[in-house]
C-alpha positions as CSV (number, residue, x, y, z in Angstrom):
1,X,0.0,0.0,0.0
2,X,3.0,2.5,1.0
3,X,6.7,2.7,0.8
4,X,10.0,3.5,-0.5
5,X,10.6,3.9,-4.1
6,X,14.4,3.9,-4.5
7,X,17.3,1.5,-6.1
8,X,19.3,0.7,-3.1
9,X,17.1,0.5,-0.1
10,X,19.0,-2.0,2.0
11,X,19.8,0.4,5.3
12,X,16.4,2.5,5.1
13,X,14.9,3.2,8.3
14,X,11.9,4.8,6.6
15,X,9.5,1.5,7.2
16,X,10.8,1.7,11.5
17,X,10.1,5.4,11.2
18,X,6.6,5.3,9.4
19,X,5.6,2.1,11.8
20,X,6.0,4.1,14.9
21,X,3.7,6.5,12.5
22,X,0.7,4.2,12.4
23,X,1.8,3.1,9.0
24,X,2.5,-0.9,9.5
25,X,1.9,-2.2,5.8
26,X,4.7,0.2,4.7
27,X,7.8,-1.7,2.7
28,X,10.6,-1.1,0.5
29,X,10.6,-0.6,-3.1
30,X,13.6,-1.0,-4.8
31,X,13.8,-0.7,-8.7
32,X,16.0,0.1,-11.8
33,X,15.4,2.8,-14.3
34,X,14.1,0.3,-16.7
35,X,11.2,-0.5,-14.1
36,X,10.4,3.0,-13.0
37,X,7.7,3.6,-15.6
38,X,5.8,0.7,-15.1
39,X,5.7,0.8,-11.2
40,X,4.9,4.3,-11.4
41,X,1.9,3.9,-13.9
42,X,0.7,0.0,-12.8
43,X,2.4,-0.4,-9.5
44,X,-0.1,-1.6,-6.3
45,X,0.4,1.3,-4.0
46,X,-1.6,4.2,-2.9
47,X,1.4,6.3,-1.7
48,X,5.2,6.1,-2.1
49,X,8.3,7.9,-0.6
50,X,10.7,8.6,-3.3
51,X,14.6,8.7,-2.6
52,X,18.2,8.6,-4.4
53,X,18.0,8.6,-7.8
54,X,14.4,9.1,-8.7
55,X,13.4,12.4,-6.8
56,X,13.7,14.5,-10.3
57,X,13.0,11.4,-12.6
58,X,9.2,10.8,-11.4
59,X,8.4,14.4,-12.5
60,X,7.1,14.0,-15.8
61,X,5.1,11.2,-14.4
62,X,2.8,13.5,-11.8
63,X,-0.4,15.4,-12.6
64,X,-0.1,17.8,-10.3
65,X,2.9,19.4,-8.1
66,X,2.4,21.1,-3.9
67,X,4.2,24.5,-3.8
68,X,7.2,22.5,-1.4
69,X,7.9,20.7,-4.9
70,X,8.0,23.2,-7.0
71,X,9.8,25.3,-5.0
72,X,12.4,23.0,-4.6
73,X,12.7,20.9,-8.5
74,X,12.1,17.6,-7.4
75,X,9.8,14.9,-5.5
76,X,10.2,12.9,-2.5
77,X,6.5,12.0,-2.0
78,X,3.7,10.8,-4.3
79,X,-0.2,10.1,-3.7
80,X,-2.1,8.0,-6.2
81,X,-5.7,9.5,-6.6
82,X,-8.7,9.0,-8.9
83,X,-5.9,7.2,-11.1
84,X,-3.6,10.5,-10.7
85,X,-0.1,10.9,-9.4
86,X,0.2,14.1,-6.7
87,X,3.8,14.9,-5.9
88,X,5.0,16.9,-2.6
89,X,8.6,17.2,-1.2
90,X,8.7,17.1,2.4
91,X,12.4,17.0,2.7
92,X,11.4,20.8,2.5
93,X,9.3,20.8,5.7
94,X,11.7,18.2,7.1
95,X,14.8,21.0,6.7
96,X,12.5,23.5,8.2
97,X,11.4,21.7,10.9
98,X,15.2,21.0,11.9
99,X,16.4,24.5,11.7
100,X,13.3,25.7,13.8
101,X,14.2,23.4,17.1
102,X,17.8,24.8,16.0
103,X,16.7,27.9,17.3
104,X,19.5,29.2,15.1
105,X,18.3,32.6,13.1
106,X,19.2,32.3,9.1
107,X,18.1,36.0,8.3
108,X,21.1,38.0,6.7
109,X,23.7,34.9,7.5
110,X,25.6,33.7,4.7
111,X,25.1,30.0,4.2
112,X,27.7,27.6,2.5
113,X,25.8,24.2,1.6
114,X,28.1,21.6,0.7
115,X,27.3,19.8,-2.1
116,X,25.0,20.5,-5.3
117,X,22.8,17.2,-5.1
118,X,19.1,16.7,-4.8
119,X,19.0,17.4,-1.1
120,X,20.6,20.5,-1.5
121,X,17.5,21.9,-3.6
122,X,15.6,21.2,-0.2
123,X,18.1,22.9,1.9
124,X,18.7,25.6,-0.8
125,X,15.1,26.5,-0.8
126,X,14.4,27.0,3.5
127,X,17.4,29.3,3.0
128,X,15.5,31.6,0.8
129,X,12.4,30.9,2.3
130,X,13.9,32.3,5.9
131,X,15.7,35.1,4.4
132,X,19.0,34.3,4.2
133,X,21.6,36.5,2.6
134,X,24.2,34.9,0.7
135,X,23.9,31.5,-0.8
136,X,26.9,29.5,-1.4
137,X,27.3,25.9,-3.1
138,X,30.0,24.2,-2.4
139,X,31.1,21.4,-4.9
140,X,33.7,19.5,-6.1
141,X,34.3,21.5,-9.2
142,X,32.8,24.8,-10.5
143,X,33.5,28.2,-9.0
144,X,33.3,27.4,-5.5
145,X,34.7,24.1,-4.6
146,X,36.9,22.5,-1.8
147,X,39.8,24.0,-3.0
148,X,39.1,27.5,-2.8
149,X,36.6,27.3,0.1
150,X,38.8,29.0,2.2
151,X,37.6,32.5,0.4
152,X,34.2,31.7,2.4
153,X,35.6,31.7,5.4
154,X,33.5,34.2,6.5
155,X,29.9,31.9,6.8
156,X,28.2,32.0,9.1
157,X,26.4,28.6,9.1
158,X,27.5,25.3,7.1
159,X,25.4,22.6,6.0
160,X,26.3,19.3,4.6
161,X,23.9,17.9,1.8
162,X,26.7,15.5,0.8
163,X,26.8,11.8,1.9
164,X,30.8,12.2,2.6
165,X,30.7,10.5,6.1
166,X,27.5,8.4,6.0
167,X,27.8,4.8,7.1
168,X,29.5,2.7,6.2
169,X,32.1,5.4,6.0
170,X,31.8,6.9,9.0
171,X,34.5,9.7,10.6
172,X,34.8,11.3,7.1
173,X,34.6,15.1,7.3
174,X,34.2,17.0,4.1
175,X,35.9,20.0,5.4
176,X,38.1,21.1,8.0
177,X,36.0,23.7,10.6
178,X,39.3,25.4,11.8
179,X,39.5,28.2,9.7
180,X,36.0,29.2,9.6
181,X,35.9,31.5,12.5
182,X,32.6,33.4,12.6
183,X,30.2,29.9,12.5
184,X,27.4,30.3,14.7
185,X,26.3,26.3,13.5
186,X,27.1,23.7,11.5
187,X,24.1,21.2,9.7
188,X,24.6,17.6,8.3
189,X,21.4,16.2,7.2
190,X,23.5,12.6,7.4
191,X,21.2,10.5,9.8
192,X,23.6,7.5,10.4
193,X,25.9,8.0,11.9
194,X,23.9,10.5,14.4
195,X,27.0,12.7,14.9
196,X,29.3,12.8,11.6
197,X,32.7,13.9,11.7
198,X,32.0,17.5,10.9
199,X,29.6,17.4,13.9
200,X,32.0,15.7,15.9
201,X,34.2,18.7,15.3
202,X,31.7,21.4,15.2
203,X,31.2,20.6,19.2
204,X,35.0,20.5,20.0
205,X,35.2,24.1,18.8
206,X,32.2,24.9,20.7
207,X,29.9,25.4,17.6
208,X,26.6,24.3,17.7
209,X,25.7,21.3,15.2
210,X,23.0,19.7,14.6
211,X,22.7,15.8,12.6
212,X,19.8,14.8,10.1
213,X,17.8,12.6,12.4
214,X,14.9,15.4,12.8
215,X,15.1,15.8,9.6
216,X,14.4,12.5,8.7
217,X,11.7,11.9,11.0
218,X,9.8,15.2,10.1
219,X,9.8,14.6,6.2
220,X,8.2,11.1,7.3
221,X,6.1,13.0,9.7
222,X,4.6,14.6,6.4
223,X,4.5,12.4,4.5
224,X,2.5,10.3,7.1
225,X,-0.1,12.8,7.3
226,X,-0.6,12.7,3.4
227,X,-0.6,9.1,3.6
228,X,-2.8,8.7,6.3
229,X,-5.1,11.5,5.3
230,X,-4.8,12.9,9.6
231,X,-3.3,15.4,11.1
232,X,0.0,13.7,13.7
233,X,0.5,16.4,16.2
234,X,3.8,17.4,17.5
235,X,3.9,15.5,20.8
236,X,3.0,11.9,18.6
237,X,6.7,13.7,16.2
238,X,8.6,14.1,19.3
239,X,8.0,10.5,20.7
240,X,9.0,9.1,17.6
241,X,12.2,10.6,17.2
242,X,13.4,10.2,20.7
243,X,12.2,6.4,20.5
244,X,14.2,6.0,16.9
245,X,17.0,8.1,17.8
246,X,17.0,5.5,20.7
247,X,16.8,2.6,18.8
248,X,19.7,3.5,16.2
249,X,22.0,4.4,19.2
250,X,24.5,1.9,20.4
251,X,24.6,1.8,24.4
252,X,28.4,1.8,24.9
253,X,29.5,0.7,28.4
254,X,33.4,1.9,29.6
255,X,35.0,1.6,33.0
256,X,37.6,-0.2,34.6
257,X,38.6,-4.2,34.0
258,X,36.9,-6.0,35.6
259,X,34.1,-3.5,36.4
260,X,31.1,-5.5,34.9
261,X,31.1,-4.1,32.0
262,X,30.7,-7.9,29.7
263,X,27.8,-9.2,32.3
264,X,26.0,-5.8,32.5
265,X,26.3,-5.6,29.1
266,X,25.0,-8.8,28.3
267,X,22.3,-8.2,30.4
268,X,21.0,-5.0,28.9
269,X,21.1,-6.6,25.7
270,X,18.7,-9.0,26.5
271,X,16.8,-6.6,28.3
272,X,16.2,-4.5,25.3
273,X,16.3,-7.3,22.5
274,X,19.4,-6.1,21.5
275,X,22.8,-7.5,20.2
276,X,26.0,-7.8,22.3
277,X,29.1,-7.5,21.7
278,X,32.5,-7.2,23.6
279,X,35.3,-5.5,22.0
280,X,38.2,-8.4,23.8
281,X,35.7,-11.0,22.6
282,X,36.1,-9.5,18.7
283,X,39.7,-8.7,19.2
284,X,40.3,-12.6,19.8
285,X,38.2,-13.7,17.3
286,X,40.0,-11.9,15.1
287,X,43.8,-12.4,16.0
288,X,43.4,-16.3,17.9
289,X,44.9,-14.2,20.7
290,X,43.5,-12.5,24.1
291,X,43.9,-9.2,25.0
292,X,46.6,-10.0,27.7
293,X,48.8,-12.4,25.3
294,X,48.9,-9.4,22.7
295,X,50.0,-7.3,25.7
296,X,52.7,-9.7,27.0
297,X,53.8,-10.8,23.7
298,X,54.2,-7.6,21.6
299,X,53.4,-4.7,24.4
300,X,50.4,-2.4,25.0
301,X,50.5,0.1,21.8
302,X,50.0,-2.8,19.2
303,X,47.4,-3.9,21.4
304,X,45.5,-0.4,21.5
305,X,46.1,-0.5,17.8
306,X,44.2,-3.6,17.0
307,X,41.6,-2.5,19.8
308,X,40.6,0.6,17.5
309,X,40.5,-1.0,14.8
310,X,37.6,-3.4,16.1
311,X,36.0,-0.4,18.2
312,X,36.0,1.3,14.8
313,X,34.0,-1.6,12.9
314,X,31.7,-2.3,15.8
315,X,30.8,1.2,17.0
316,X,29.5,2.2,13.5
317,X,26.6,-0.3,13.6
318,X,23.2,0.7,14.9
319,X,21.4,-0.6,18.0
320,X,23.8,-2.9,19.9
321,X,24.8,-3.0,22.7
322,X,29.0,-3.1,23.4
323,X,31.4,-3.3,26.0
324,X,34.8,-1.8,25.9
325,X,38.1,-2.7,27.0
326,X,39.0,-0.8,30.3
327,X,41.4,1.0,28.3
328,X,40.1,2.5,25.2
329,X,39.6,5.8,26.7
330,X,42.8,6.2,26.4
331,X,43.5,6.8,23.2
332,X,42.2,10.2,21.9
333,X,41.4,8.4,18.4
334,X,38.7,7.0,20.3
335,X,36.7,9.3,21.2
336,X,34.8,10.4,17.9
337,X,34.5,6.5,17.4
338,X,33.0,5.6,20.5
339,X,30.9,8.9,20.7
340,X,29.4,9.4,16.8
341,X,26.6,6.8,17.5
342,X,26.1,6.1,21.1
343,X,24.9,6.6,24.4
344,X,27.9,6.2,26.5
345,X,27.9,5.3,30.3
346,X,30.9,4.9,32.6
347,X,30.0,1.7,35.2
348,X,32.4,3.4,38.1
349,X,33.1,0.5,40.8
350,X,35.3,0.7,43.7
351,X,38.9,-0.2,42.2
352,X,39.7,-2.1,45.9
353,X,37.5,-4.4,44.5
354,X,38.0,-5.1,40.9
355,X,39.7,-8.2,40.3
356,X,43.0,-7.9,38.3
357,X,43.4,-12.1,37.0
358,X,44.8,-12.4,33.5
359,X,44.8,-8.6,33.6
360,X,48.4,-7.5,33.0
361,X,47.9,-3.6,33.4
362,X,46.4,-3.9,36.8
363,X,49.2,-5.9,37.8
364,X,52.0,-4.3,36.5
365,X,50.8,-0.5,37.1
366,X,48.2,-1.5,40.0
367,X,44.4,-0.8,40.1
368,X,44.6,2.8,42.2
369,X,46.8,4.3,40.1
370,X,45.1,3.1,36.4
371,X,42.1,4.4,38.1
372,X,43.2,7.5,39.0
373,X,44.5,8.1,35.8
374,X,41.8,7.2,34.2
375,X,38.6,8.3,36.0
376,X,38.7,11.9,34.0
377,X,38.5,10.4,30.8
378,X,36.6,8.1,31.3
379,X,34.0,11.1,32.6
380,X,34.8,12.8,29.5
381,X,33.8,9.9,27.2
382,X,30.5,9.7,29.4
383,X,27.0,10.6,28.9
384,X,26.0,8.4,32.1
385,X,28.2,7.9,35.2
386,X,26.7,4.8,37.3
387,X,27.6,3.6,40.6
388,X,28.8,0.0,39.4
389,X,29.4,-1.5,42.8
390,X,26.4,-4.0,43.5
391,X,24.8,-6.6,41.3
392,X,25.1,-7.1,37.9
393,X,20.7,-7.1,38.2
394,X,21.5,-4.1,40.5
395,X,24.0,-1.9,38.0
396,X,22.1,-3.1,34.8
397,X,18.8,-1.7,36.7
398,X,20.5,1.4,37.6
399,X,21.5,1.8,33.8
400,X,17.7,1.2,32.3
401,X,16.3,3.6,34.3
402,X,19.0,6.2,33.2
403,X,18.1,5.5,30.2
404,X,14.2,6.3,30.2
C-alpha cells in the first residue's frame, strides 16, 4: 500500500520510522530505471516515498505538483488519486522543521551548503524561504569548490547535503571547521551516523551542530499525514524521534577491568532485544589471541592498535549494545569513534574491588593508580556515570532507568 521507491534501499529506516507512525503495511521498493515507468503507472500502492535517484526522474510522471515541490525541482512523496499521481517534497518541511528546534536565526547569514545534489534543492530552498543572505554551493568542481573554500571563510552557518561520512564510512569530514571563525552552526542532514565527523568537530570548537535525524523523522512525519489522510500532532513527532534516535544508538558501556562491563552488558542486551558484543571478545576472534597475550607478547601500543580497529567496525553499527576494553579511553582516536553513534555510560566501581586475573595492566601498574589516571577520561567519554558496585541485576537496573 505505502513505501520507499528507491534502487538501493538496504539500510532504510523509513519503514521503522513510518511504523511508529501508524503506518504498518509500509515496505521497500527497490527498482532500476528500466522499471520505474511501469511501477509508477501500474504499480499496487496508494502512496510512495521517493529517494536517491528518482526524486527528479518521477516528475514527468505526476499530474499535479504542492508549492514545497516546485519550490524546490524535485519529488520525494507521491499520492495515487482517482488514477492521478500528486507529488510533494517534504524534505522541504523536514529542513525547516530541523532549523526551527535549531533555534538558530538564518536571516542575513551567509550559508555555504556543501554539495549540489538533490537534497541541497531542499536545503537551498528554506534558506530563501527564511531570508537568508548569501547562498553558497559548495562542490567538487565549478566556482566554489573545496579547494578555494577558504575565500568563504566568513559563513556563518554550514550545511552538509553530501553523503561524505555516512555509514558505512563513517569519521569522514568533508571539510576542515578550523579556519572558519565566525560559524554560529554547522548542519549535516547525514542521519547515520547521528554525529558525523563534521559534527564531531563542530562541538570540540564549541559550535553548535545539529545531525539529520529530525530531519528524517519530520519529512516522514509529512509524508504520514498525506498518507494517512490525519493530522500527527507534535507531541506523537517528538515520541517518535526520541524512541528511533534511541533505537539506532549503540549503548556503549566503559570503566575499569573487571568493572562489569561484559555481564552488565550482556544483560542490557537482553533486556532491550538487542545485540552484544564485547570488544576483547572481537579482538580474539580476530587475532586467535587475548587481549593480555597481545600485551605480554608484543606490548600495550600494538594492542590499542588492534583494539581501535575493532572499536572502529563495531561502533559504526546501529542498536547494539558493546562493551569496551577498560582502556580505550585512552587513546584520543577513540573518542569520535566511541561517541558518533552512542549513548555512552561509565560503570564506576570501587577499584579495591575489581579483580586484576589475567589482567596485566592492573598488575603491573596496580588498580589505584590506572584508576586515578583514568577516571577523568573516562567522565569525558561519558554521557552516564553509574555507581557499578552491587549486582550485575542491580548496576544493569540502575543503567535502564537512566536511560528512560
Amino acid at each position: 500500500m505505502y513505501g520507499l521507491l528507491g534502487k538501493k534501499l538496504t539500510h532504510s529506516y523509513s519503514p521503522a520510522i513510518h511504523g511508529l507512525f501508524g503506518l504498518s503495511d509500509y515496505v521497500l521498493f527497490e527498482k532500476d530505471e528500466n522499471e520505474l515507468e511501469d511501477f509508477l503507472k501500474n504499480g499496487d500502492w496508494e502512496g510512495i516515498n521517493v529517494t536517491i535517484p528518482y526524486k527528479k526522474a518521477v516528475m514527468p510522471y505526476l499530474y499535479w505538483l504542492d508549492e514545497s515541490a516546485e519550490k524546490v525541482g524535485s519529488v520525494n512523496t507521491v499520492l495515487r488519486h482517482e488514477g492521478r499521481l500528486y507529488g510533494y517534497n517534504t524534505d522541504y518541511y523536514g529542513f525547516s522543521g530541523l532549523v526551527y528546534s535549531s533555534k538558530i536565526p538564518f536571516e542575513n547569514k551567509k550559508i555555504l551548503i556543501l554539495g549540489t545534489g538533490g537534497a541541497s534543492l531542499a536545503v537551498n530552498a528554506v534558506c530563501r524561504d527564511l531570508n537568508a543572505g548569501e547562498i553558497v554551493f559548495i562542490s567538487r568542481s565549478g566556482e566554489n569548490n573545496y579547494e578555494n573554500i577558504g575565500k568563504h571563510s566568513d559563513a556563518d552557518i554550514i550545511i552538509n547535503t553530501t553523503p561524505v561520512g555516512m555509514y558505512p564510512n563513517n569519521l569522514v569530514s568533508p571539510v576542515k571547521l578550523e579556519g572558519f571563525t565566525q560559524l554560529s552552526a554547522v548542519f549535516d542532514i547525514i542521519y547515520n551516523p547521528q554525529k558525523t565527523k563534521l559534527c564531531l568537530d563542530a562541538e570540540k570548537l564549541g559550535i553548535p551542530a545539529f545531525s539529520g535525524l529530525e530531519m528524517l523523522v519530520d519529512q516522514a512525519w509529512i509524508a504520514s499525514e498525506l498518507f494517512q489522510d490525519r493530522n500527527i500532532g507534535s507531541y506523537e513527532e517528538k515520541a517518535v524521534l526520541k524512541q528511533i534516535g534511541f533505537q539506532m544508538k549503540n549503548i556503549i558501556l566503559i570503566g575499569m577491568p573487571a568493572c562489569g562491563k561484559s555481564s552488565v552488558g550482556k544483560k542490557l542486551a537482553g533486556f532491550y532485544g538487542r545485540e552484544f558484543l564485547d570488544c576483547d571478545s572481537e579482538i580474539e576472534k580476530r587475532t586467535g589471541r587475548t587481549p593480555a597475550g597481545i600485551i605480554k607478547a608484543d606490548g600495550e601500543e600494538v594492542f590499542r592498535r588492534i583494539e581501535t580497529e575493532v572499536l572502529s567496525d563495531i561502533c559504526k553499527l546501529s542498536g547494539k549494545v558493546i562493551a569496551t576494553g577498560g582502556g580505550a579511553v585512552t587513546k584520543a582516536e577513540n573518542f569520535d569513534i566511541i561517541k558518533q553513534n552512542a549513548v555512552v555510560v561509565f560503570i564506576n566501581r570501587d577499584p579495591s574491588s575489581l579483580s586484576t586475573d589475567g589482567r596485566p595492566l592492573s598488575q603491573s601498574e596496580g588498580v589505584e593508580k590506572l584508576y586515578k589516571t583514568r577516571l577523568p577520561l573516562y567522565r569525558a567519554f561519558a554521557d552516564y556515570e553509574i555507581d557499578g558496585n552491587g549486582s550485575v541485576d542491580g548496576v544493569s537496573k540502575k543503567i535502564e532507568e537512566v536511560l528512560k
